[in-house]
C-alpha positions in Angstrom: 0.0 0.0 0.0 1.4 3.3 -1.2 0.2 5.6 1.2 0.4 9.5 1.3 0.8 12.1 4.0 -1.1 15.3 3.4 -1.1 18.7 4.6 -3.6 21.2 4.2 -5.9 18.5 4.2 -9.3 20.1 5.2 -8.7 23.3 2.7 -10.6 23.4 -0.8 -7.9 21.5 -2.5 -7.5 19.1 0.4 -10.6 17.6 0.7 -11.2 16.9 -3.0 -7.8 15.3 -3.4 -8.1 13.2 0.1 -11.2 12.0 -1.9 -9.2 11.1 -5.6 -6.4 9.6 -3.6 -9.3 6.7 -2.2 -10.3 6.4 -5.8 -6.7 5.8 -7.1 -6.4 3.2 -3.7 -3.9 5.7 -1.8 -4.3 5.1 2.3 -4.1 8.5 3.5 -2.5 10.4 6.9 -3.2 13.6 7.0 -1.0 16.1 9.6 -3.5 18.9 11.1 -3.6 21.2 13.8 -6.5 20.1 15.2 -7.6 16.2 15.3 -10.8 16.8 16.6 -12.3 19.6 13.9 -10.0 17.8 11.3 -11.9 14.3 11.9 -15.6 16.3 11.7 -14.5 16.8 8.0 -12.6 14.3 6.7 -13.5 10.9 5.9 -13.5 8.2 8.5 -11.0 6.3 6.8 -8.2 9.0 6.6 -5.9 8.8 9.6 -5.5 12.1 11.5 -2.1 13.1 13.0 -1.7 16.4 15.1 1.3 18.3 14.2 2.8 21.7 14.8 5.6 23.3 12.5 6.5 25.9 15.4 6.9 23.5 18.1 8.7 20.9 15.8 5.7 18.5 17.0 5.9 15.8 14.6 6.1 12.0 14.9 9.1 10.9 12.6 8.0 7.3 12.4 4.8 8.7 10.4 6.8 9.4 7.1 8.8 6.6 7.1 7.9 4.3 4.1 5.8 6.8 2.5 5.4 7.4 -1.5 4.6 10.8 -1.6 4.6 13.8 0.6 1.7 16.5 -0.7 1.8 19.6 1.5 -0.8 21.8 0.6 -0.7 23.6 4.3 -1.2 27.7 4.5 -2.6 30.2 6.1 -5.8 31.9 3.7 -4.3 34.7 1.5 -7.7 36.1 1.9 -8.7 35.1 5.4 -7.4 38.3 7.0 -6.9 41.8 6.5 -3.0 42.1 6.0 -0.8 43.6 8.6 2.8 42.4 9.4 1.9 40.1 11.7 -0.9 38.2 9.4 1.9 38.3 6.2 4.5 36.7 9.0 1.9 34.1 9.1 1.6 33.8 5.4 5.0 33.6 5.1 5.6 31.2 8.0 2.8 28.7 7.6 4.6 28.0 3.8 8.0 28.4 4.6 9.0 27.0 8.2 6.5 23.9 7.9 7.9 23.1 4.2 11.3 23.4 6.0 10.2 21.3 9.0 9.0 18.4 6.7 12.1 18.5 4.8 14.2 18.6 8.2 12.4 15.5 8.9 12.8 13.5 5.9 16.5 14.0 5.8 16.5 11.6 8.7 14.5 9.3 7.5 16.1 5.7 7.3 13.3 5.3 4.5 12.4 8.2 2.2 8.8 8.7 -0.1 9.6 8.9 -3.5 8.2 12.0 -4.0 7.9 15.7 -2.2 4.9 17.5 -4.1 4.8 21.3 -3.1 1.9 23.6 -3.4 3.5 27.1 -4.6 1.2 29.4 -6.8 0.9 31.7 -10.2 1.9 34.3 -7.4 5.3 33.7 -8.2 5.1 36.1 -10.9 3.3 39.0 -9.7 1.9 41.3 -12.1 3.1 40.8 -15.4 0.7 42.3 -17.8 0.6 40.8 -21.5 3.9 39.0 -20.4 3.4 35.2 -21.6 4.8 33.2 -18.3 6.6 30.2 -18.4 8.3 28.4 -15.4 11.7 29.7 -16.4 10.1 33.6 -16.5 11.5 35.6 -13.6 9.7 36.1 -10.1 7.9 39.3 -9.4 9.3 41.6 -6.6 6.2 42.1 -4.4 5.2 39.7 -1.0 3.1 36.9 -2.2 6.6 36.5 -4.9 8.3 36.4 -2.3 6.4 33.7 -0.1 6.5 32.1 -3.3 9.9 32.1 -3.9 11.5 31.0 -0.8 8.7 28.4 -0.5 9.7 26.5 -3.1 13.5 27.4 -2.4 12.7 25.6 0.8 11.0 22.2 -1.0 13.8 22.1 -3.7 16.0 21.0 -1.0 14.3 17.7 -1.0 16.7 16.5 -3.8 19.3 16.1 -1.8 17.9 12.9 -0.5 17.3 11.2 -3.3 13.4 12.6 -3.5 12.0 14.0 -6.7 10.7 17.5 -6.2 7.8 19.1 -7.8 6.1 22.8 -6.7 2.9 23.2 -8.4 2.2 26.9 -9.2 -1.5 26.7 -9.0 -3.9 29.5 -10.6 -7.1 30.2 -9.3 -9.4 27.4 -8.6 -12.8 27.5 -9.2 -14.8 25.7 -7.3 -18.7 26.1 -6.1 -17.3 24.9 -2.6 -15.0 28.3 -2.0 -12.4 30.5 -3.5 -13.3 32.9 -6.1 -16.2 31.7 -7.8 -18.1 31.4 -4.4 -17.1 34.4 -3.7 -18.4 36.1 -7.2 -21.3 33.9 -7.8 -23.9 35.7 -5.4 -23.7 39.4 -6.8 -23.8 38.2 -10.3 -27.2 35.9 -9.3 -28.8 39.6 -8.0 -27.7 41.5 -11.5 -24.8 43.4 -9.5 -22.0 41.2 -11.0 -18.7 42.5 -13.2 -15.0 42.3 -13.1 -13.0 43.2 -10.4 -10.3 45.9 -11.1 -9.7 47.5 -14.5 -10.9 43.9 -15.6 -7.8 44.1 -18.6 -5.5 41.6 -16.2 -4.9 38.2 -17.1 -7.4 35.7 -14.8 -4.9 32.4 -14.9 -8.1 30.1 -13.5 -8.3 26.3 -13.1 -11.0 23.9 -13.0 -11.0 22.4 -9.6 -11.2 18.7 -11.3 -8.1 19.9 -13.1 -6.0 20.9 -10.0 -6.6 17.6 -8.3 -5.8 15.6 -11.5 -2.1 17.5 -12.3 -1.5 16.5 -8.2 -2.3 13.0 -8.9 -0.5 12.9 -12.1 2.9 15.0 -10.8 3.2 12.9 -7.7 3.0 9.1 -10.2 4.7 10.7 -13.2 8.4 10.4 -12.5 9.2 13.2 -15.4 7.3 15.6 -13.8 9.8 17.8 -11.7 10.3 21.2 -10.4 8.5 23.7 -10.8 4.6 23.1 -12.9 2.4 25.9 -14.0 -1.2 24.6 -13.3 -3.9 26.9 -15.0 -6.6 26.4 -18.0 -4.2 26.7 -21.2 -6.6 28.8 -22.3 -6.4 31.8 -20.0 -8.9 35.2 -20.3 -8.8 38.6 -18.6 -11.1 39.6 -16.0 -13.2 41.4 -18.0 -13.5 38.2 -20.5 -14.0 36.0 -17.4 -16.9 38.3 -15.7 -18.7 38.5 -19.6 -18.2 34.6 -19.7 -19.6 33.6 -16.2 -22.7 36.4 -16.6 -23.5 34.4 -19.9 -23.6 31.1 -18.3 -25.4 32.6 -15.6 -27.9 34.6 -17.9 -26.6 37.7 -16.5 -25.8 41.2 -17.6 -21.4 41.3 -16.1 -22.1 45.6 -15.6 -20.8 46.5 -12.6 -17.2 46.6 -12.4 -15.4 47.0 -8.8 -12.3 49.1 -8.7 -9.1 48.8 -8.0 -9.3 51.8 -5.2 -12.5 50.0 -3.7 -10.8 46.7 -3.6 -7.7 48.5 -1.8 -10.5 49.8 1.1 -11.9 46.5 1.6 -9.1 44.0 1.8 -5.9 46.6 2.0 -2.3 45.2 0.8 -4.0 41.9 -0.4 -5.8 43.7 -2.8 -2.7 44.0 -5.1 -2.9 40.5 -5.4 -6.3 40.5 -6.9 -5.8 42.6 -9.6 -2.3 41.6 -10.8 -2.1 40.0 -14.0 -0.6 36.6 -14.8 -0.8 34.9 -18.6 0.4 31.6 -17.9 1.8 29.3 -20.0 0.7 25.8 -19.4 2.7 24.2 -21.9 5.4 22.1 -19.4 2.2 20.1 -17.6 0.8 19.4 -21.4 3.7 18.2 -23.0 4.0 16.1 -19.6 1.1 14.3 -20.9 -1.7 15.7 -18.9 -4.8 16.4 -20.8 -7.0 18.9 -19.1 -10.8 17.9 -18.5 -11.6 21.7 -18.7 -9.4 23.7 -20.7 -11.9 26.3 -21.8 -13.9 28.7 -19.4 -17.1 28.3 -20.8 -17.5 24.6 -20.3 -15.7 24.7 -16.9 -18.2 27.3 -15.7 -21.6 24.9 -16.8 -19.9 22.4 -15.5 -19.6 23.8 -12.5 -22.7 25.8 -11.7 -24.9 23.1 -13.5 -23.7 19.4 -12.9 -21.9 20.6 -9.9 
């Protein structure tokens, strides 16, 4: 039995993939802060461990004899207003417990064949028309940053023998949270539009998509290093907003500004309104074939039969 230890298990992406791992016959242990509210929404068949990247608190034994390590685990880029204490936490809950993990499977006596590391299309920052590729350069601003270092941190893995990957996921869309939750109420009550000038590039991603590159980076021994995961065909705001009003037989009028944004949510606005036009090419010639590679179906699919 090939079984896999998962962070971030009771996030967006967590759940699903605890759920695809069953499918594929993949025993699961999943590290959380909190057994109790972990075991009230996972499956009763995944094994909960507490652990604590700031205490060190981790069982070594657990990740002995492993296949794969997935750490999804971070604190919500949207959760909390940004101050310096909340981007510490950001910054830490990516960083130090990638770190941690890595720390601990140097010592293993028997290492998993794989270390598969969330990172995100953040990397980049905001690169207008610029077509980005996983050899493009990082942005300069704090999510880059974070980004950066956090896969700085998983790289290390190699050292021991363990095949690295960081997937550079875009934005998921999902009717269970993230941004189509968030976007589907005001356009269902006619007050719907893009956010920001609506020109930037929206690098989205089909939920189903996201959990099948996972599955297929952490069995593919090709797929290494960084991975841009996002629709290969990517639209603007503006295009995205027009698209999901027409699924939703809605007019996509009322745009929210950049300033507007910048009251509401503060630093993590930037973040919002940055463009990314990702290239999706690497994952592709991989051999992964998108379910949902264009919006329009993704969006029926999702709102519909969903």
């Amino acid at each position: 039995m090939k079984k896999v230890i998962l962070t971030g298990a009771t996030g967006l992406i967590g759940r699903n993939l605890i759920r695809e791992l069953f499918k594929a016959k993949y025993p699961v242990i999943a590290l959380v802060r909190d057994v109790y509210k972990a075991r009230k929404k996972l499956p009763p068949q995944v094994e909960c461990v507490e652990w604590d990247y700031k205490s060190n608190n981790i069982n070594l034994t657990l990740l002995e004899n492993s296949y794969s390590v997935i750490h999804l685990a971070g604190a919500g880029i949207f959760d909390k207003r940004w101050n310096e204490a909340y981007k510490k936490e950001i910054y830490s809950s990516r960083v130090d417990s990638t770190k941690l993990l890595i720390d601990i499977i140097s010592k293993l006596r028997n290492k998993p064949e794989n270390f598969i590391g969330a990172s995100a299309v953040g990397y980049y920052g905001n690169r207008g028309d610029e077509i980005l590729t996983e050899d493009s350069k990082p942005g300069n601003d704090f999510l880059a940053k974070v980004c950066v270092d956090w896969e700085q941190e998983a790289s290390k893995v190699t050292q021991f023998g363990v095949r690295w990957a960081s997937i550079r996921t875009g934005i998921v869309l999902s009717k269970e949270g993230g941004a189509l939750k968030k976007m589907l109420p005001p356009f269902k009550i006619f007050l719907g539009g893009p956010l920001g000038s609506g020109n930037q590039y929206f690098p989205w991603i089909h939920i189903k998509d996201i959990l099948g590159i996972i599955l297929y980076v952490m069995e593919n021994k090709n797929c290494v290093g960084p991975i841009n995961a996002a629709a290969p065909h990517i639209v603007t705001m503006k295009e995205f907003a027009k698209e999901l009003g027409k699924v939703l037989k809605r007019p996509a009028l009322f745009s929210v500004p950049e300033f507007a944004l910048r009251i509401l949510l503060g630093e993590a606005a930037s973040d919002i309104v940055s463009s990314q036009r990702i290239n999706s090419e690497k994952i592709i010639n991989l051999g992964y074939k998108f379910n949902f590679p264009y919006l329009t179906k993704a969006l029926i699919d999702l709102i519909y039969f969903n």
